[in-house]
C-alpha positions in Angstrom: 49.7 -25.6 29.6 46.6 -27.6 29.9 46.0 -26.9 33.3 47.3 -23.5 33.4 44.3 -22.6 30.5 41.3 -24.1 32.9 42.9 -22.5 35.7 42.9 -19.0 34.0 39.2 -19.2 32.9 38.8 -19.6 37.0 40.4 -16.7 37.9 38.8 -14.7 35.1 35.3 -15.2 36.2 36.2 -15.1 40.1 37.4 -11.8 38.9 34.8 -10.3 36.9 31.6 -9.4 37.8 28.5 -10.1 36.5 26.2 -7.1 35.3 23.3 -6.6 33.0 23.6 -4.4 29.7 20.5 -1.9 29.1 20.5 -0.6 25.5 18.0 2.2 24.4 16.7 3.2 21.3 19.0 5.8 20.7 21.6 3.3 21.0 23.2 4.4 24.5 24.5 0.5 26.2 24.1 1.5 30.2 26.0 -1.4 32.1 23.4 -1.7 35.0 21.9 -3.9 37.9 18.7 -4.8 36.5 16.1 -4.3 39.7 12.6 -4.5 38.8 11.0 -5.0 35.1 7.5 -3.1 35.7 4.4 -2.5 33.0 5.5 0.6 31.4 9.1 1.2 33.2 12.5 -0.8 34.1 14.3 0.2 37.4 18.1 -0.3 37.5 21.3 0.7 39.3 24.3 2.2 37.7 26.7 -1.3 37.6 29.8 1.2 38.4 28.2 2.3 41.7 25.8 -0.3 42.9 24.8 2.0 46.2 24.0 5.0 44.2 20.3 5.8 43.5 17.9 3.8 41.7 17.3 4.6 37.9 13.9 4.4 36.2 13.4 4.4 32.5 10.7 3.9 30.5 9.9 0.6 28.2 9.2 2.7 25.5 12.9 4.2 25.5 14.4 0.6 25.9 15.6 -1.6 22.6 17.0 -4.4 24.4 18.3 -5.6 28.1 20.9 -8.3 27.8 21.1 -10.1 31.3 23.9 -11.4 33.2 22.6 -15.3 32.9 22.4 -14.4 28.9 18.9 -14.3 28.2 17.4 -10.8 27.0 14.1 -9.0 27.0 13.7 -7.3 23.4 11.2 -4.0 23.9 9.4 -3.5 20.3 6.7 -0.7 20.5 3.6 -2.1 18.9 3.1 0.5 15.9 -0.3 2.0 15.9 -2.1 2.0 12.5 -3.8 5.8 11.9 -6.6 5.7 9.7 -6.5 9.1 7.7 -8.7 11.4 9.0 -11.0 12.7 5.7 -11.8 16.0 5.9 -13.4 17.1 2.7 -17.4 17.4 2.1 -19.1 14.8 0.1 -19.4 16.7 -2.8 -15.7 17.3 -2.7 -14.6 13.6 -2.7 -17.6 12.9 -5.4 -15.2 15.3 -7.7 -11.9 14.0 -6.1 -13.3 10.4 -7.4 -14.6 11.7 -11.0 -10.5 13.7 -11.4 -9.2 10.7 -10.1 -11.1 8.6 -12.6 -10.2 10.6 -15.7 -6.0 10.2 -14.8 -6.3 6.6 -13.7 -9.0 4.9 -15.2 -8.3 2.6 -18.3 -10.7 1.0 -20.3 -8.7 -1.7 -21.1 -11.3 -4.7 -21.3 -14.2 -2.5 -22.0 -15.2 -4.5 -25.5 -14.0 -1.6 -27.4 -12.3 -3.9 -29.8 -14.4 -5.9 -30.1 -17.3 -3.4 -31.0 -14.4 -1.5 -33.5 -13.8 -5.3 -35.4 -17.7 -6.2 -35.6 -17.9 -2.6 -37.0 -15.8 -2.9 -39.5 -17.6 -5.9 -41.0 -21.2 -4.1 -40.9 -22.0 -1.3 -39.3 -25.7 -1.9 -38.2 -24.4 -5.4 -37.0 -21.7 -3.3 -34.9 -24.4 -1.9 -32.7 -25.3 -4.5 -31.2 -22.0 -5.2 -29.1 -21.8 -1.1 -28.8 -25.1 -1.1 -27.0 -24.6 -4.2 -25.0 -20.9 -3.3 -23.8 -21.7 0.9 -23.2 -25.0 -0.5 -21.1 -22.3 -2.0 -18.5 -20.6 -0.2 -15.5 -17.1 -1.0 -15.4 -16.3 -4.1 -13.3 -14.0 -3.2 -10.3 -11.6 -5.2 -10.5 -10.6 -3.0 -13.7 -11.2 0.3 -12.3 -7.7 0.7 -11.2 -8.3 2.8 -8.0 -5.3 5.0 -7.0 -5.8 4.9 -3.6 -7.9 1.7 -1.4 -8.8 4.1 1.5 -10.7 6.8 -0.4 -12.4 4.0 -2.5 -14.0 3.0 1.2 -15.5 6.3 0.8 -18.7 5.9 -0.8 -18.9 9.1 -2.3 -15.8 9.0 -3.9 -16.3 5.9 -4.8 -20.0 7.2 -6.9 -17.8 9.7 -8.4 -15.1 7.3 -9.5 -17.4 4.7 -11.2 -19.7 7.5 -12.4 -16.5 9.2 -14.2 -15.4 5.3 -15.4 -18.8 4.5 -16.8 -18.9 7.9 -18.6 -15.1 6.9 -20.4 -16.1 3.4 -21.4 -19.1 4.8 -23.1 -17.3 6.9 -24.7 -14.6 4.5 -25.7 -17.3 2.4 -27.6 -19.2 4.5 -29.4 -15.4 6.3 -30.7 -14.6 3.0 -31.7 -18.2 2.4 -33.6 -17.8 5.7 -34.6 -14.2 4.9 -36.2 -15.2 1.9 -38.1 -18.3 3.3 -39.3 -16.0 6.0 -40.8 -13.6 3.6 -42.3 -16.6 1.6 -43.8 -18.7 4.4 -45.4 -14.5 5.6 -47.0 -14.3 1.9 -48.4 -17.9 2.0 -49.5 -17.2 5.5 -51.3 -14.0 4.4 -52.9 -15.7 1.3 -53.8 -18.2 2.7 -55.7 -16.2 5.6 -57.0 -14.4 3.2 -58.3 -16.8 1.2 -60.3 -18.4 3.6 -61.6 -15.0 4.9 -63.7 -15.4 1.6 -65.6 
């Protein structure tokens, strides 16, 4: 048995013949005589009829050729970036930026607070972190642009930060304008107050 097994594996590739396996994108295997590997094309013969004409295919249509010696050329297409192609007028992506701004942009670290808490302690003392926070554009890192390709664009980009400023101005002086409410209520019930005694 032990030199029947040897002997077998002999025959076997005495027997068979080598060939080369082309496999294409769409998944097709075409057992083939690998001829020529050229730039852009591969030429091969059928393997089942080695006298028959010569094939050509393109690399573009190949996944994979799998040799008789056992190595294999893998065929990946490079893929080809396309930068989108902006069509609208300046003034249309100024107003795209200043829509885009009002459903994206969140004043989140805008001194808001701070301004509502400062406020709330006096007023007049209030206005001086309203002033100093509304006199700042929003930095971008908070700006929270829905898309990185239109915020290349510099006039969407005027129209984003423009719309931005205009909400964290706004966002201020409500808040200001909030604790100046609560304040002058407490200051009213306060004195309403004391003067019943």
């Amino acid at each position: 048995m032990r030199k029947l097994l040897p002997l077998l594996f002999i025959l076997t590739s005495l027997i068979s013949y080598s060939q080369d396996l082309l496999t294409t994108k769409d998944g097709i295997d075409i057992e083939s005589k690998i001829l020529e590997v050229l730039l852009h094309d591969v030429k091969y013969k059928k393997f089942n009829n080695l006298n028959g004409p010569t094939f050509t295919i393109p690399k573009s249509d190949i996944l994979i050729i799998r040799y008789e010696n056992g190595t294999k050329d893998i065929f990946v297409s490079p893929t080809v970036l396309v930068e989108p192609i902006i069509t609208q007028t300046s003034s249309e992506l100024y107003q795209m930026g200043i829509t885009d701004a009002y459903s994206n942009y969140r004043a989140g670290s805008s001194g808001r607070g701070g301004t509502f808490f400062v406020t709330l302690l006096s007023p007049i003392v209030g206005l001086i972190p309203a002033i100093a926070c509304s006199s700042n554009s929003p930095r971008d890192s908070n700006l929270n642009f829905p898309n990185d390709e239109l915020k290349k664009n510099p006039s969407y980009y005027s129209g984003y930060k423009h719309k931005a400023t205009r909400i964290k101005k706004g966002q201020i002086w409500k808040n200001w304008g909030i604790a100046l409410g609560i304040n002058l209520v407490a200051t009213v019930v306060l004195v309403s107050s004391q003067s019943q005694y």
